[in-house]
C-alpha positions as CSV (number, residue, x, y, z in Angstrom):
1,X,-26.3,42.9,28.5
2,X,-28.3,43.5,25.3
3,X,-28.1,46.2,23.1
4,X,-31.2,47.5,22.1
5,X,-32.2,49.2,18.8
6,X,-32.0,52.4,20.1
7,X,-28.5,51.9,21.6
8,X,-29.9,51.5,25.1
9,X,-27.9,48.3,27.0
10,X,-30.4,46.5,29.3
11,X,-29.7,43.3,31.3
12,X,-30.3,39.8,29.5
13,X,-33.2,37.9,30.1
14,X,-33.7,34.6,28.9
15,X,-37.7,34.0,30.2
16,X,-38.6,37.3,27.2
17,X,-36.7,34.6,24.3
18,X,-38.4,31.6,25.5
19,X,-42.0,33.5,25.6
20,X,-41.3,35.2,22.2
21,X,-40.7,31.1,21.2
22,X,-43.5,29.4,22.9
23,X,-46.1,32.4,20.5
24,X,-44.4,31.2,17.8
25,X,-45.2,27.5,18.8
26,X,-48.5,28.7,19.8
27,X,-49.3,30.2,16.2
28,X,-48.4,27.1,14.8
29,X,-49.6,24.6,16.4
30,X,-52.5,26.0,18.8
31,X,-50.6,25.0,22.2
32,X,-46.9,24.8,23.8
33,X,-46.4,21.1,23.7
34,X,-43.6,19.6,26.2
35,X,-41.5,19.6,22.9
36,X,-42.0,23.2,22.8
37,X,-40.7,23.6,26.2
38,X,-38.0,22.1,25.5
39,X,-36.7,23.4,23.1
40,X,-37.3,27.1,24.0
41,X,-35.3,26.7,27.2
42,X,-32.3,25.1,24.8
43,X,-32.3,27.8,22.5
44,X,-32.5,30.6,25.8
45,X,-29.7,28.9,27.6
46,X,-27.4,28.7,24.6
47,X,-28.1,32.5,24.0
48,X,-27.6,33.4,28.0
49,X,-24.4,32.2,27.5
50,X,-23.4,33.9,24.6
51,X,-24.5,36.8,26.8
52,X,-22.4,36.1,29.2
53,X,-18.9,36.0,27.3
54,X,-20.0,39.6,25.8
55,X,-23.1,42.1,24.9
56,X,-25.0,41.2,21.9
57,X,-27.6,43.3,20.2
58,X,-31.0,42.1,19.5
59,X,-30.6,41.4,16.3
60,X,-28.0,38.8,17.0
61,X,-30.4,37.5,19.7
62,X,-33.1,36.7,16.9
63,X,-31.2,35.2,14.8
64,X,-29.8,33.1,17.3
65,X,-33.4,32.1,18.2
66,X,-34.2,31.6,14.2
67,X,-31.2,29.2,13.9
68,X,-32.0,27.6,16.8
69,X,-35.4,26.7,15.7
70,X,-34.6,26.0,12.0
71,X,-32.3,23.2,13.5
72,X,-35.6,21.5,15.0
73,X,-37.6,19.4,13.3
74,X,-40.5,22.6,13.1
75,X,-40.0,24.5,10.3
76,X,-43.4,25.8,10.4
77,X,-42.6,27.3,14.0
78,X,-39.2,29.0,12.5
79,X,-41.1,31.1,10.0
80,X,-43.7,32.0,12.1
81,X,-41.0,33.3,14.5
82,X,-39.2,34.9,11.1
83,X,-42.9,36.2,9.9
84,X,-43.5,37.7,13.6
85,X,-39.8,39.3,13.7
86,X,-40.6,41.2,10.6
């Protein structure tokens, strides 16, 4: 489950992380590249199963998704996700 900000607990779902990556990819570099893909779809699956050993709040979710992407090779894409979170 995921906490919301509000408190509210609402099921995971993995495709709402990958799309909120592939914008990020999108603002960057004007397309969702293969490479893209990719890595969304790492990042989601190592967050769904986090999810699955215990709730997290959406906070943790995003910076899971922020660490996840500073460990790739596109910076760029990491701060527009950072920019876009704020």
């Amino acid at each position: 489950m995921v906490i919301k900000r509000d408190g509210r607990k609402v099921p995971f779902d993995k495709i709402k992380i990958e799309e909120a990556i592939y914008k990020a990819f999108k603002a960057v570099e004007g397309e969702v590249s293969e490479y893209a893909v990719s890595k969304a779809k790492n990042i989601a699956a190592f967050i769904e199963e986090e999810a699955m050993k215990r709730d997290l709040d959406i906070s943790e979710i995003q910076t899971y998704v922020e660490n996840g992407l500073m460990a790739t090779k596109k910076k760029d894409v990491a701060r527009a996700y950072i920019t876009y979170r704020n």
